[in-house]
C-alpha positions, 0 to 999 in steps of 0.5 A: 261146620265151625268155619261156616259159624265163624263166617256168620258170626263175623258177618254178623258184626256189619248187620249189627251195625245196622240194628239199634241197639237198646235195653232188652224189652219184656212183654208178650209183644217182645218174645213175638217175632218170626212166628208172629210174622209167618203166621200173619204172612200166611193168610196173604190175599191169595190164602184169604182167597181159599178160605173165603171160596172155602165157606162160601162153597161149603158153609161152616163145613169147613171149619174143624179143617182149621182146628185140625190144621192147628197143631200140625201147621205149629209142629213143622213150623216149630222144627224150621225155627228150631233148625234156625236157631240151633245151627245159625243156618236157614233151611237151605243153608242147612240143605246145602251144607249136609246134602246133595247139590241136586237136592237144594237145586231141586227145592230151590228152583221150586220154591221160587217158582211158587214164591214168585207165582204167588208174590204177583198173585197177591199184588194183583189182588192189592191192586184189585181191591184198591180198584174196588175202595177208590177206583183208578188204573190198577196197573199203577197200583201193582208197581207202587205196592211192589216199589213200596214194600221193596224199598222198605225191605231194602232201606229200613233197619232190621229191627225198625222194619220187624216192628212194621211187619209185626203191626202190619199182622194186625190188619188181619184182625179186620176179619174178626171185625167182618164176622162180628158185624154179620149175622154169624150162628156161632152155635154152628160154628162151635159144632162144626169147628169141634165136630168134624163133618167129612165128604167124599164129594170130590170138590169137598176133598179138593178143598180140604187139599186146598185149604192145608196146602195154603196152611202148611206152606213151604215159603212159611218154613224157609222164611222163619228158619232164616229170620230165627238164625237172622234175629241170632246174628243182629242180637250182640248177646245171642249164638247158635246154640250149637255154640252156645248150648246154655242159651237154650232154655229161654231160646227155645221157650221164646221160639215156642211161645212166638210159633204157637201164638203165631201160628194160632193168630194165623188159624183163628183169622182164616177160621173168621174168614171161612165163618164171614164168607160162609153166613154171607155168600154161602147163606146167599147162594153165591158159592163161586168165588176165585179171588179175594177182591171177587169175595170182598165185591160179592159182600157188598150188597149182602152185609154192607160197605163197612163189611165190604170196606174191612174186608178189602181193606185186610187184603191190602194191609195184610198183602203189605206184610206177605209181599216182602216176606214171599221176595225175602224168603226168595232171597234167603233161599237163593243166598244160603243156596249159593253161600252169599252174604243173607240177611235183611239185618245186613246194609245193601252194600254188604249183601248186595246180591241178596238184595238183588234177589228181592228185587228180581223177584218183586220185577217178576211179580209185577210181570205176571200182573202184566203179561196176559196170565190170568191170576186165578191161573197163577194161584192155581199153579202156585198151590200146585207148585207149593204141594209138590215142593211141601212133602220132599222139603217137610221130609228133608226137614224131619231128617235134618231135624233129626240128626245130631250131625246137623243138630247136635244134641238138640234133636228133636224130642219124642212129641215134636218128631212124631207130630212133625211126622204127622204133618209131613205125612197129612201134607203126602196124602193131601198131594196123592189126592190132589194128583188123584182128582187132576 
């Protein structure tokens, strides 16, 4: 464990070359980082999708899952930043340190498979919803969005390029822009938000499977495990706290303001796009709804081009931002697993089959959208995909977290591993039923 440590921190010395270095900045903005991004990254176009067929198929019904989803999504994604941050090691790392080959291969290959199915889904739905502002082919569009957001992650400084990521989460904010601008009954939605509804209509439980598994979502686990142990390495001060144990206190105070900020800002836009899509299509009768640019169309007659305009301007910006973190999370996951040299705090030159990494995975992205397999089809086999790899990883997860042989004496306390229990357990009983209703 002590070698492996060393070899980071050694490591670590090239990627910091990389990063400016500056005074230390205060401010809420300053503690935000890898949770702020993971939330964000978490509503990309193919979960604004979910959420929009959500509340056009069921109205507010579907609102309190949001609540519901709140600490539970928080809890598991607080333990992933603590593994990072704790032992210097995103989760594979950890997975491949302290377990089975056959475990890590397993995950991994599941992972990407689902990664990569949803990295094309959501550069088809960028395509498509630039098709929809200003026309064009929108095969061009595919392959400048996948070339764009790959050369920035390539090319652009690890702190110049988590400051673009973190104002790129701001786009989301144009869906509270959408729901404030049509006619919302926000009496209904306080009812339905805190009081929750439930139906043993098959598609109605469908769709709460469908909404957590887009909630609580493994790429989300891997990418801020790794992006807490990376902001470790490139930050001259920091260690693991395996090494440095007196770092803890404000360590784990920064990591748990930017996870349960994050993930809130993460929950509240997927509720505003429940709440637009629910007194727009659904008040309207349209309940059929499979992509986020078919949700973004269908509001243009009903609430207007500026309406339609902010919300097919949210898929883009925020797929600017899920994009680079479904290729890095490919990247880290493969990297730790076969014990390359990771981090986007590294020069190319220095990590160049991580890199590599992203860039296959970002081809094969483009590829889907260029082979005749139909979009709808590949989100549907991603949230599938997600669901099977969720529960074994959330399980391994919880063990690792658990453990002082991983974790030393920062195991979790009482209240995390009981709610991180909690989450693993919804996630299971969300999979039996999908499996159940196939």
């Amino acid at each position: 464990m002590r070698n492996s440590v060393e070899r980071y921190v050694m490591a670590g010395r090239i990627a910091r070359a990389r990063t400016p270095k500056g005074p230390p900045k205060k401010g809420l903005l300053a503690l935000l980082g890898p949770g702020l991004i993971t939330g964000a990254s978490d509503d990309d176009p193919s979960g604004i999708a979910t959420y929009s067929q959500a509340g056009a198929q069921f109205g507010y019904a579907m609102c309190w899952v949001m609540l519901f989803c709140y600490p539970l999504m928080a809890a598991i994604q607080e333990i992933s930043a603590r593994i990072g941050r704790v032992t210097g090691h995103g989760i594979a790392g950890n997975i491949r340190e302290h377990y089975s080959p056959w475990l890590l291969r397993a995950i991994v290959a599941l992972l990407l498979g689902a990664n990569i199915a949803n990295l094309g889904a959501d550069l088809g739905a960028m395509a498509d919803a630039v098709h929809l502002l200003v026309g064009g082919p929108t095969g061009i569009y595919v392959v400048a969005f996948a070339v764009g957001c790959g050369l920035l992650e390539v090319f652009v400084s690890y702190e110049r390029y988590v400051k673009v990521l973190k104002w790129t989460s701001a786009t989301l904010l144009s869906y509270v822009a959408t729901a404030l601008v049509v006619g919302v009954s926000w009496r209904e939605v306080a009812v339905a938000t805190f009081v929750p509804s439930f139906s043993f209509d098959a598609g109605y439980v469908i769709m709460i499977v469908g909404v957590l598994g887009t909630t609580i979502t493994p790429h989300c686990f891997f990418w801020q495990s790794s992006q807490e142990a990376e902001d470790m390495r490139v930050d001259p001060a920091a260690e693991s706290l395996l090494e440095k144990p007196e770092q803890a206190h404000a360590a784990l105070g920064r990591m748990r303001i930017d996870t349960y900020v994050g993930m809130g800002y993460s929950n509240l836009i997927s509720l505003f796009i429940i709440v637009t899509t629910a007194a727009t299509l659904h008040a309207h009768g349209i309940t059929d709804i499979q992509t986020s640019a078919q949700a973004a169309e269908a509001l243009r007659p009903i609430a207007g081009e500026f309406t339609f305009f902010l919300f097919a301007a949210g898929i883009i910006g925020i797929g600017l931002l899920a994009v680079p973190v479904l290729a890095g999370s490919c990247a880290y996951v493969v990297g730790e697993a076969l014990g390359w040299p990771t981090g986007l705090g590294r020069l190319p030159k220095d990590a160049k089959a991580f890199y590599a990494t992203i860039a296959v995975a970002t081809l094969v992205g483009i590829g889907i959208n260029f082979v005749g397999i139909d979009p709808i089809k590949a989100l549907f086999w991603a949230a599938v995909l997600n669901g099977v790899v969720a529960v074994p990883l959330m399980v391994v997860i919880m063990l690792m977290a658990t453990q002082s042989k991983v974790m030393g004496h920062f195991t979790l306390p009482p209240v995390l591993r009981t709610m991180g229990w909690l989450s693993t357990l919804t996630m299971g009983v969300a999979v039996a039923i999908m499996f159940a209703n196939w």
